[in-house]
C-alpha positions, 0 to 999 in steps of 0.5 A: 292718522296720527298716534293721538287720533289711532288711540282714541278710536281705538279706546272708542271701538273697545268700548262699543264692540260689544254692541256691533259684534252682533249683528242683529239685536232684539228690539231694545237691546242694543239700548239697555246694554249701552245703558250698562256700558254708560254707567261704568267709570272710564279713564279717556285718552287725552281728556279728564272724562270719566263717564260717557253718555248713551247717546254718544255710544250709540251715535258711534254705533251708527257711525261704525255701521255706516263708515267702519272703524275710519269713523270713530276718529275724532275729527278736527275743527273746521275753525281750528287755529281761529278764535270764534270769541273775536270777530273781524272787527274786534281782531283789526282793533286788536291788531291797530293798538297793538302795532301802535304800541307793542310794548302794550299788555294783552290785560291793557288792549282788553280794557282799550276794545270799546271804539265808542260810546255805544259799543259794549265791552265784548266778552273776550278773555285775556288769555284770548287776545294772548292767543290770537296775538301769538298766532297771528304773530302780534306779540312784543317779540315779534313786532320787534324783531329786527327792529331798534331795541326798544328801551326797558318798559317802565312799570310805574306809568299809566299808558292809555287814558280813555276820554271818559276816564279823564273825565271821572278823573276830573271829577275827582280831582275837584271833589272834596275827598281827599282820598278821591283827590289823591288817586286823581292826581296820581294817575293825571300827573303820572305824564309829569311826575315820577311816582317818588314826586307823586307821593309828596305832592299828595302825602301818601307812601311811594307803594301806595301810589305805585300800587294805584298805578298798577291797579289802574294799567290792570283795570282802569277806574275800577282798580281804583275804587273797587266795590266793598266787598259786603259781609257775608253774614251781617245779622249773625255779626250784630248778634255777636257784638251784642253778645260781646257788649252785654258781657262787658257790662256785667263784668263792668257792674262788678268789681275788678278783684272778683275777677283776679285783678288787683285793682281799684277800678277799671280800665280798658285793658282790664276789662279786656283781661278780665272778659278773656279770662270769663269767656275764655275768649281774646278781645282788643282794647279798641273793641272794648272802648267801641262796646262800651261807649255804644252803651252809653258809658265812657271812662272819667277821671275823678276831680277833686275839688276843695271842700273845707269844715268851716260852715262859713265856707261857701260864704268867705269864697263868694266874698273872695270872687266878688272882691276879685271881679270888683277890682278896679285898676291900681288895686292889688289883692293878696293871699297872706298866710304863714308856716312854721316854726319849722325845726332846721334838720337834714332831710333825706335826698340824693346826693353823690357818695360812692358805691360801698359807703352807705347813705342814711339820715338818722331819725333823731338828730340835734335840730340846729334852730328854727324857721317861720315864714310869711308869705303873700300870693299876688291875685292878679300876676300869681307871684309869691311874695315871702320874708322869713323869722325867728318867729310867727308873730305880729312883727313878721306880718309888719314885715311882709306888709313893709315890703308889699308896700315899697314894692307896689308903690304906684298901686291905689289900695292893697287888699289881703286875705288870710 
């Protein structure tokens, strides 16, 4: 008996030597002062145990009785040393892969059990299959011991495609998405191509593409697209961001210097300013344009549009269209109008001047003369024709008529508009 088994019976004994110091008990005795015992808190020898039931006490009562204190050692499983999750036919597998390849990770023979289609993935562990590989002198040190050094294993590259894998992966690789196209190709070419060529072919990051490796080795097909995990309180989500979108569209019904933002209009990050500064609560940009359009809002830019007093307004543009589109080839349409006069003066700017000497242009200078100009818009090439004057008058328009005439020589008609 050894030290481990003496202690136990011994704690065992303590605990029942109240029931068998006395030979003969009334009728139902011995049960409810097991019952006492039973409901007090132990600390057990080797164990995590805090309790015991009245069953068990009395059972090692009537073991005492029968075999004396001999009785109360536990006794050793009779399968001890031999996994009752791994059958015959599941350890010679196990036994077969391995010795094909040691290199091979306990996680990848789990996934490889299954022989064909109709068999089921048994329910071992992987802590199982490490076990049983130790004790039946299974694991990588020892299939290689003595024999030639194995070269260093390479993390990046899939070892075991099964059939139907290949298949899936097929599959895939012909489908139209591309995030599907790019986990297909990976795994298909990893015979091929390192991970680095990997990532250019499909334009994904190096990590990405050894993450989808190991995910792969680990779980096969599953790593690669793992199930959604879903919300764990859909309703209580909706009800929030309803809450989140009523508020925003108060705060846009109101204007922003009501809420301390000094400012005309709104903008995202001023709606997020202003409802974490209402609801004492942070909110993104995004999130603020995702509420608001799902309301039915979106954020515009003004146009600005040309309006004139003339009453005759709308009248003179339509004349203006119409004469463009009737335009026949060889005709050429101008814009003709004038500016000035305009005073000759120095105008502020920039200029070099050095650090301590001050820059500055009077308000009220000697004017060195004046400046009118004329000028003609082409309608069809958008070129500015211009010639300037003494002064704005009949002579000036003779001008740029004289000169739009020796340019457009070849041209049927001029036509202008002031």
């Amino acid at each position: 008996m050894d030290a481990k088994s003496q202690k136990i019976a011994l704690f065992r004994y303590g605990l029942i030597a109240p029931l068998v110091l006395e030979l003969t008990l009334p009728p139902g005795e011995l049960t409810r002062r097991a019952r006492e015992i039973a409901c007090r808190i132990y600390n057990f020898p080797y164990s995590r145990r805090t309790s015991i039931s009245v069953d068990s006490l009395l059972d090692w009562v009537l073991r005492y009785h029968e075999g004396g204190f001999d009785a109360l050692v536990p006794k050793p499983r009779d399968d001890r040393g031999h996994s009752r999750a791994i059958t015959p036919q599941i350890a010679e597998l196990i036994e077969g892969l391995k010795r094909a390849n040691p290199g091979r990770s306990g996680t990848s023979l789990l996934r490889d059990l299954p022989l064909s289609p109709d068999q089921h993935r048994p329910a071992v562990s992987a802590a199982t299959v490490y076990r049983f590989l130790k004790l039946n002198g299974l694991s990588t040190r020892d299939l290689l011991a003595g024999g030639p050094l194995q070269p260093h294993k390479n993390s990046w590259h899939i070892e075991f495609i099964r059939i139907e894998d290949r298949r899936i992966l097929t599959e895939w690789r012909r489908s139209k998405n591309k995030t599907l196209w790019q986990k297909a190709v990976t795994v298909l070419e990893n015979q091929n191509l390192l991970p680095e060529e990997i990532a250019k072919k499909v334009e994904r990051p190096v990590a990405e593409i050894r993450k989808w490796i190991k995910a792969f080795n680990r779980d096969g097909l599953d790593g690669l697209n793992p199930p959604r995990k879903p919300y764990a309180n859909a309703q209580k989500r909706d009800a929030a961001l309803d809450q989140k979108r009523r508020r925003i569209l108060e705060i846009l019904h109101n204007s922003p210097r009501s809420f301390g933002i000094n400012r005309s209009n709104w903008g995202l990050p001023s709606l997020a300013a202003a409802y974490s500064r209402q609801h004492d609560e942070p909110i993104s940009r995004s999130t603020v344009g995702r509420l608001v359009r799902k309301s039915g809002y979106t954020m515009k830019k003004a146009r600005k549009v040309l309006s004139s007093p003339d009453p005759e307004y709308r009248e003179k543009v339509d004349l203006v269209l119409h004469t463009l589109q009737t335009l026949k080839p060889g005709e050429l349409f101008f814009f003709v109008d004038e500016l000035g006069p305009l005073r000759v003066k120095r105008y502020g700017g920039r200029t070099f001047v050095r650090k301590t000497e001050p820059y500055t242009i009077p308000q009220n200078q000697t004017y060195r003369g004046v400046v009118t100009m004329a000028g003609a818009l082409n309608a069809i090439t958008n070129q500015v024709t211009w010639v300037y004057g003494r002064s704005k008058d009949t002579s000036a328009m003779i001008e740029l008529i004289e000169i739009l005439f020796n340019q457009h020589r070849s041209a049927s008609s001029v036509v202008s508009s002031k």
